[in-house]
C-alpha positions in Angstrom: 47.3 -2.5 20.9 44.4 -1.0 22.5 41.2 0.7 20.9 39.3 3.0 22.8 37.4 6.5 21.8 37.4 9.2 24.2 33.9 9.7 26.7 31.2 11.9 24.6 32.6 11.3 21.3 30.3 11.1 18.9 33.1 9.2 16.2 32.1 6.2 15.1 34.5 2.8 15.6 33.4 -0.3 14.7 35.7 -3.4 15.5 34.9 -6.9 13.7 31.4 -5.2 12.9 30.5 -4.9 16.4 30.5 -1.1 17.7 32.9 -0.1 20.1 31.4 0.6 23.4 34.5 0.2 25.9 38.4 -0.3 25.3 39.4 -3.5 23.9 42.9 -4.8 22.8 43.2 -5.7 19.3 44.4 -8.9 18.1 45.8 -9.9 14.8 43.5 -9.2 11.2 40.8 -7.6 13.5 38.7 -4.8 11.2 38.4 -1.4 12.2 36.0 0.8 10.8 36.5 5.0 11.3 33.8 7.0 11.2 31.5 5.5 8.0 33.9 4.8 5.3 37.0 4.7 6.5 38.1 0.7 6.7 41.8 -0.4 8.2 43.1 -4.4 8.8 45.2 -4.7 12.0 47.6 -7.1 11.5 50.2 -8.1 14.4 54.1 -7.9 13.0 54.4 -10.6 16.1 52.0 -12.8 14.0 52.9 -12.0 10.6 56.9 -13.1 11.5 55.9 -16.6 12.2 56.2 -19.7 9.9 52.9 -20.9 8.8 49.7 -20.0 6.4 48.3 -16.9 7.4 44.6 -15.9 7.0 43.5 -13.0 5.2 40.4 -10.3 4.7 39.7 -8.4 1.6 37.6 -5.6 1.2 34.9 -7.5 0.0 35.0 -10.0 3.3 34.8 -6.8 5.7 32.1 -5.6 3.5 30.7 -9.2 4.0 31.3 -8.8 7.9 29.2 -5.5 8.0 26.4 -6.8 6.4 25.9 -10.0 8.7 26.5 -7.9 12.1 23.7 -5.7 10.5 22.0 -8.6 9.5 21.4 -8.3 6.1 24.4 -10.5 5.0 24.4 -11.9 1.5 25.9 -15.2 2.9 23.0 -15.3 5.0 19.3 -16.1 5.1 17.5 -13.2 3.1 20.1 -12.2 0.6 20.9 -15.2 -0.7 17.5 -15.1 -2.5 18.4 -13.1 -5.0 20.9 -12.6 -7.5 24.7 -12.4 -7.5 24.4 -9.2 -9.5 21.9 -7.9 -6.9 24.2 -8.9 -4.0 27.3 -7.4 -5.6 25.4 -4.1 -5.8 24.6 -3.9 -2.8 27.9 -4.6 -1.2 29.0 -1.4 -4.0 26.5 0.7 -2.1 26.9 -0.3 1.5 29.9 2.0 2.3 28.6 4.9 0.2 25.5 5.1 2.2 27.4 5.1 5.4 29.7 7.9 4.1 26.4 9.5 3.4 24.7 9.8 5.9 27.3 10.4 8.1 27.9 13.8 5.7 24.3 14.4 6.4 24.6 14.9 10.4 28.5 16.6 9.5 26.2 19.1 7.0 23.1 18.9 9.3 20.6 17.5 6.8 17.6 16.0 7.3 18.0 13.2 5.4 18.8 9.4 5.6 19.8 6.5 3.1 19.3 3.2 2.8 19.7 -0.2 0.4 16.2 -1.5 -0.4 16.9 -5.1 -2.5 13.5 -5.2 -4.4 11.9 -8.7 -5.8 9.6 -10.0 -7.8 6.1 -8.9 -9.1 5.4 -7.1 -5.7 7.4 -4.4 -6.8 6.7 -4.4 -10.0 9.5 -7.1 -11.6 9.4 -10.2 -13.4 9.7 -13.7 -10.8 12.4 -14.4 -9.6 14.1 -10.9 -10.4 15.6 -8.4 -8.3 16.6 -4.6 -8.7 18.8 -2.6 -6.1 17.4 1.2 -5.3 18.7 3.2 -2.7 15.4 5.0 0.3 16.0 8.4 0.5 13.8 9.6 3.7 13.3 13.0 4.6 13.2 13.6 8.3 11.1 16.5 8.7 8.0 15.4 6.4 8.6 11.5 7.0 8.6 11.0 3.9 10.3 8.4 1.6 11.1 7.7 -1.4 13.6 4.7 -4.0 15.7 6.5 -6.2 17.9 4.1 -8.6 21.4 3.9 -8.2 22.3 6.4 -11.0 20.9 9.1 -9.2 22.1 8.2 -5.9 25.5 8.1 -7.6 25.1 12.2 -8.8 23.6 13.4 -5.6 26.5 12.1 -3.6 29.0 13.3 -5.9 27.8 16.6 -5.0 27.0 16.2 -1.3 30.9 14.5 -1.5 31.5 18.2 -2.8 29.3 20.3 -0.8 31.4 19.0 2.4 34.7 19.3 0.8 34.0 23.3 -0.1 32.7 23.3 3.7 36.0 22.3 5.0 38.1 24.2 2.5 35.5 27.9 3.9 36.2 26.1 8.1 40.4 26.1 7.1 40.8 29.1 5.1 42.8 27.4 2.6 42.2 25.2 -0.9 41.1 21.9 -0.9 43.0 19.3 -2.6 40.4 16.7 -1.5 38.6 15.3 -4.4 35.3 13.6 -4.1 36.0 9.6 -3.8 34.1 8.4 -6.3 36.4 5.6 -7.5 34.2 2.6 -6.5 30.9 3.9 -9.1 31.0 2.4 -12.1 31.9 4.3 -15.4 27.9 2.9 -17.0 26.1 4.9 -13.7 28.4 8.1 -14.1 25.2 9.6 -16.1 25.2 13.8 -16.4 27.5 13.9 -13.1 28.8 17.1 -14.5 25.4 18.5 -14.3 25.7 18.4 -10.7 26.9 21.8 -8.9 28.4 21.6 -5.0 26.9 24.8 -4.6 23.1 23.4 -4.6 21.9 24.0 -1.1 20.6 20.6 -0.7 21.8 17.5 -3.3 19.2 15.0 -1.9 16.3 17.7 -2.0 13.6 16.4 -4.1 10.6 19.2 -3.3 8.3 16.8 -5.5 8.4 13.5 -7.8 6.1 11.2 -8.6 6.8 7.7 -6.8 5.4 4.4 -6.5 2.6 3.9 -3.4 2.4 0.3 -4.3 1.7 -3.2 -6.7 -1.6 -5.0 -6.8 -0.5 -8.3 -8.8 -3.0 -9.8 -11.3 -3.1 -13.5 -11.2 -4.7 -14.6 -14.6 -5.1 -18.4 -13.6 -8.9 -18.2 -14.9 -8.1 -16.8 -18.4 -6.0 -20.0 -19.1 -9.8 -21.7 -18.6 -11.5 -19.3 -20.5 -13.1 -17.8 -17.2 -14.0 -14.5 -16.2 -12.1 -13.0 -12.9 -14.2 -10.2 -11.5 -13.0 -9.2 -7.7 -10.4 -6.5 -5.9 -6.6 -7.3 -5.6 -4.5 -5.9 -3.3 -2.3 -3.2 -3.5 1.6 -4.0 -1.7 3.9 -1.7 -0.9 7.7 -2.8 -1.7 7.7 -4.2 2.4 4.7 -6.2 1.6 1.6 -3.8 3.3 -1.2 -3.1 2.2 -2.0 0.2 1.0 -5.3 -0.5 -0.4 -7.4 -2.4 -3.3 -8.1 -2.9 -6.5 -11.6 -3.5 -8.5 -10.6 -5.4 -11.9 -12.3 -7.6 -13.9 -10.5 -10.0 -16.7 -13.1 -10.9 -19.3 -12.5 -13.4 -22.7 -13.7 -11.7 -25.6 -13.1 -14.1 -28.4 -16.4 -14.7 -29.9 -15.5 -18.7 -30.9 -14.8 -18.9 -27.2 -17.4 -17.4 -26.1 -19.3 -19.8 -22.7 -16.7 -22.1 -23.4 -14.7 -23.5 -20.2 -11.0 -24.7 -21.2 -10.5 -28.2 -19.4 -6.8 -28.2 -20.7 -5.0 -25.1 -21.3 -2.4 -26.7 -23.0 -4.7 -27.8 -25.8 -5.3 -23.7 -27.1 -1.4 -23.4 -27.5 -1.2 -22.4 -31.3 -4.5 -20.6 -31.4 -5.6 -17.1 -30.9 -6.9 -15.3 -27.2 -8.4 -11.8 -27.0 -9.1 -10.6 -23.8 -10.5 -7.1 -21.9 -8.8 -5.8 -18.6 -11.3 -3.4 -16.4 -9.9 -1.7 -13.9 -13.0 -0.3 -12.3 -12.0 1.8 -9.0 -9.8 1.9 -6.2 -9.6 1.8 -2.6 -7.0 3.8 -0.2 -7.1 4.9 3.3 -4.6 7.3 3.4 -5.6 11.1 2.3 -1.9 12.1 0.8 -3.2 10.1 -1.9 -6.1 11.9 -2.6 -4.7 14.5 -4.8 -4.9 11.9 -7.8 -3.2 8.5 -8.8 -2.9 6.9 -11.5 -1.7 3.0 -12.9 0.8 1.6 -15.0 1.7 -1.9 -16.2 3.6 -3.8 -18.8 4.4 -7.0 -19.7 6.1 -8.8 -22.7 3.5 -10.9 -23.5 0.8 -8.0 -24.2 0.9 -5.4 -26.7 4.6 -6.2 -27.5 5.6 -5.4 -24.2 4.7 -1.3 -24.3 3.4 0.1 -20.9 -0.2 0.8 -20.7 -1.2 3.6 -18.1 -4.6 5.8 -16.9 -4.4 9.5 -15.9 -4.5 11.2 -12.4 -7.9 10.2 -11.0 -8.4 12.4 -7.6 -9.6 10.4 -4.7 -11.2 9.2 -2.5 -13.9 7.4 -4.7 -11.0 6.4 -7.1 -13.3 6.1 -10.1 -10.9 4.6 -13.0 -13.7 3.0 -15.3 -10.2 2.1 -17.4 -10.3 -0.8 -20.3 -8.3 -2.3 -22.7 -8.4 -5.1 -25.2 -5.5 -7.1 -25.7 -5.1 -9.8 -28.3 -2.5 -12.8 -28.3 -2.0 -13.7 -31.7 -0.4 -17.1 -31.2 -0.3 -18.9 -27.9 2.8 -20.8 -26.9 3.2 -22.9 -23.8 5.3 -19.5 -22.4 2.2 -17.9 -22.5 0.2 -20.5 -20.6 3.1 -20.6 -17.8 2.5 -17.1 -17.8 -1.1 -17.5 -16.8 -0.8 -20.1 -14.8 2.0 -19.4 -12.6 2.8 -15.8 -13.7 0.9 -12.3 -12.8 0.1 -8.7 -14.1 2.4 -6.3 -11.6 0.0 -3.1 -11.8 1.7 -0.1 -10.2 -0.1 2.4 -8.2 1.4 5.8 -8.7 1.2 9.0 -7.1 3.2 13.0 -6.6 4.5 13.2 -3.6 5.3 16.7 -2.5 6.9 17.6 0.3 5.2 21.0 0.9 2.1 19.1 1.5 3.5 16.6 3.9 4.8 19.8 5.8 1.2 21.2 5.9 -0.1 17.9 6.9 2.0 17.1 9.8 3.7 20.6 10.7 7.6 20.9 11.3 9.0 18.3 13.8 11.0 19.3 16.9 14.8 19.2 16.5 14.9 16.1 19.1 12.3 14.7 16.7 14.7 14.9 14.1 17.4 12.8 15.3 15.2 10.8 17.1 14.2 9.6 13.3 17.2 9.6 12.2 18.6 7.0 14.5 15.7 4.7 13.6 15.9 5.6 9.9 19.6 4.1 9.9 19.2 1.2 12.5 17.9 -0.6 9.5 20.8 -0.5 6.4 19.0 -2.9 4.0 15.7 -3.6 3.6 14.5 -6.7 1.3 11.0 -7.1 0.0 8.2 -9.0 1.6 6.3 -11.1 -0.9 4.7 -13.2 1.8 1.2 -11.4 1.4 1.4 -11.8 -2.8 1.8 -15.4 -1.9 -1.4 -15.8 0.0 -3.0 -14.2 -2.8 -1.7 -16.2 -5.4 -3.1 -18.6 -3.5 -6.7 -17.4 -3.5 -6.5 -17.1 -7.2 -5.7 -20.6 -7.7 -8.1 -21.4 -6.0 -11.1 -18.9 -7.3 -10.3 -20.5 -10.7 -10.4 -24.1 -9.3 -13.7 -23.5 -7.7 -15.1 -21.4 -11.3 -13.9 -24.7 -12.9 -16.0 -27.0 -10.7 -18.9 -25.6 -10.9 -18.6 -25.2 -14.7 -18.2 -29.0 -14.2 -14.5 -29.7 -15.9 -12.7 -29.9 -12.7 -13.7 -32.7 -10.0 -13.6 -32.9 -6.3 -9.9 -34.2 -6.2 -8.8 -31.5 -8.5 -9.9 -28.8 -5.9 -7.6 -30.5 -3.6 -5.0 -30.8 -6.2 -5.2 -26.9 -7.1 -5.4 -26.3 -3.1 -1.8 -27.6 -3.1 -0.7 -26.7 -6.0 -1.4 -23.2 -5.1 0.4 -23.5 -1.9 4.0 -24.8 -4.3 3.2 -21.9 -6.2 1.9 -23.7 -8.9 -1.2 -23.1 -11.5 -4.2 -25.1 -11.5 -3.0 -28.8 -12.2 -4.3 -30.3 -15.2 -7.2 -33.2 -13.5 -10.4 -32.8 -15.3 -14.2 -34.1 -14.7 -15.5 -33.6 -18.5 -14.5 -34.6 -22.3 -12.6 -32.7 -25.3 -11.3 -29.5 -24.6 -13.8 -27.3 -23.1 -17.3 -27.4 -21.7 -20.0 -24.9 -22.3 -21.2 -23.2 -19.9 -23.8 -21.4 -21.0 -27.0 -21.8 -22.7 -28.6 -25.6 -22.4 -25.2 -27.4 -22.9 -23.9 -27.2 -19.6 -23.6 -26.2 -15.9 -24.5 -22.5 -15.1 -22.2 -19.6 -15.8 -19.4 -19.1 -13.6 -17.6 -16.5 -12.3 -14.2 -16.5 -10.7 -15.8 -14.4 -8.3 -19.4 -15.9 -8.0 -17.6 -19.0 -7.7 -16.3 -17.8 -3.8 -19.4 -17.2 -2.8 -20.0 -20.1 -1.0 -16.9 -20.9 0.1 -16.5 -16.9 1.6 -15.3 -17.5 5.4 -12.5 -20.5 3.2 -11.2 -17.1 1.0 -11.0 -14.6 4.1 -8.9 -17.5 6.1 -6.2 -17.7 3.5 -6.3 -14.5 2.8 
């Protein structure tokens, strides 16, 4: 049997995951994919009437198939990094973003879809976590936006009954298609009702407030007792920058107080109260200027509730934000936490997409499907935390350096936390010094520290990593 497509179609066929370009003749189990959702095995009856173990495909092995010609497979390098869960989902979502964006060109939309696999505390999540969202981008403003997978789920129910009232209007006579919605899972099926076919646009969202990026806050120096005082960066869910942080981490327990922890382990059981400044930030691009604001959360402070500022307008940023948190009992959780753990503070902003239309004016039709084709030559996108690792790094390191010349850490240890740093580890636990702490202030010991004065002399060292 021979698959072809006629010159100047614009139907999709896909054969083994490749793309048809030119006749070929089929041979036995080769997978044929119709259009964007539409899946058939060819099997050869020549084949199947032999003796002998035949090889089969699922549906979840073509799905497999599409993924790795795409090259985002889960059975190759880049999905296998996160969870089974997260891999599942996406292989759920695959085909339903394909049938979606293929509705958009039928409908001519200006929209695209895409799986973005999101991990770890660049994007905002606990390590070694992962969460599946769907990119929504529109193609006349450019901009984009992660929607979670309920939502996705409602605005393609609709769009799945936009087309199907467009078809029944085209042939003049009802429509006894009903939207495919079979594969979703009853727990996502949230307020689906609410949805109406007759909304002009399902995937129209005129304005929402979405995430611009993460600065992570390494708290390495609070397991010492040290200050932190210095800008983190803020990461998109790829891994850019967007910008900077100024924060400062200050100990604020008085019995504490200009004392340098040689061994965190040794305050496990006791008491830590701490402040959090966030003092300004720093971003280049002017959609942002309108205002931002910050959120963040974690379980071990303030039993786990978010803590948040208001819109502050750009550019200067000015936060002047603080909070006190106290840990009532320390357990060795909590020092992994500091150690090897981080803050994930999320930078926040309304995007509307009136103002991106004012900004950049409305794109030429070409223009349109010229984004559109690069919008959808890249199905899955996973998160970069390459750049969060550098600056793990750096805080390692700022807290190793604090440490030495507070004179509890020696020369060795530097080179210990140097490589420690680099296996993702906290500061190890080699000390120059007696007991568990060293004063730092006052006539009992070295002079005050910083994890931030402490750089200082080792500037051109920090920039390199970083």
């Amino acid at each position: 049997m021979t698959s072809s497509r006629s010159t100047g179609s614009s139907a999709k066929i896909v054969v083994n995951g490749v793309p048809l370009t030119k006749p070929i003749d089929l041979q036995h189990n080769d997978r044929l994919l119709l259009g964007e959702s539409n899946l058939f095995l060819f099997q050869d009856p020549a084949v199947l009437s032999k003796p002998g173990k035949k090889k089969m495909f699922d549906w979840e092995d073509a799905q497999h198939e599409l993924l790795q010609k795409q090259g985002a497979s889960s059975r190759s390098t880049g999905l296998e990094v996160i969870s089974e869960e997260s891999r599942e989902q996406v292989t759920l979502l695959l085909p339903m973003v394909n049938e979606c964006n293929a509705i958009f060109q039928m409908l001519d939309l200006h929209h695209t879809v895409s799986i973005a696999v999101l991990s770890g505390p660049v994007a905002g999540l606990e390590p070694d976590t992962s969460d599946v969202r769907v990119k929504l981008k529109n193609l006349d403003t450019n901009n984009s936006l992660l929607m979670n997978r309920n939502s996705f789920f409602q605005r393609r129910f609709a769009l799945q009954k936009k087309l199907a009232l467009k078809e029944e209007k085209e042939n003049e006579r009802p429509s006894t298609a009903a939207p495919d919605h079979r594969a979703v899972l009853m727990e996502d099926l949230v307020a689906i009702e609410e949805m109406t076919a007759e909304e002009e646009d399902p995937f129209h969202i005129a304005e929402q407030e979405v995430t611009v990026g993460c600065g992570s806050l390494f708290l390495s120096s609070l397991a010492y007792n040290l200050p932190y005082d210095d800008s983190i960066q803020i990461l998109d869910y790829k891994g850019r920058s967007e910008g900077k942080l100024l924060v400062k981490v200050e100990p604020t327990s008085e019995k504490d107080s200009g004392v340098v922890v040689s061994d965190p382990r040794s305050r496990i059981g006791n008491s830590i109260q701490f402040k959090i400044t966030i003092e300004s930030a720093d971003l280049s691009k002017p959609k942002f200027a309108a205002g931002i604001r910050l959120k963040f959360q974690s379980k071990f402070l303030n039993n786990g509730l978010e803590s948040m500022t208001g819109f502050v307008p750009g550019p200067a940023y000015q936060f002047k934000k603080e909070w006190t948190f106290t840990i009532q009992k320390i357990t060795k959780h909590t020092i992994e936490w500091m150690e090897r753990g981080s803050l994930p503070i999320l930078v926040r902003f309304v995007q509307r997409e009136s103002d991106a239309l004012v900004a950049g004016g409305t794109p030429a039709p070409g223009e349109i499907e010229t984004r559109r084709r690069l919008s959808m030559a890249q199905p899955l996108i996973l998160a970069n935390v390459e750049k969060e690792d550098a600056s793990k790094i750096v805080a390692t390191l700022r807290a190793a350096m604090a440490g030495y010349d507070a004179g509890v850490i020696d020369q060795q240890a530097m080179v210990d936390a140097f490589r420690s740093g680099l296996n993702g580890g906290g500061l190890p636990a080699r000390q120059r010094g007696v007991g568990g702490g060293s004063n730092i202030g006052g006539s009992g010991g070295g002079p005050r520290a910083s994890a931030k004065g402490a750089t200082k002399g080792a500037k051109s060292g920090a920039c390199v990593i970083c």
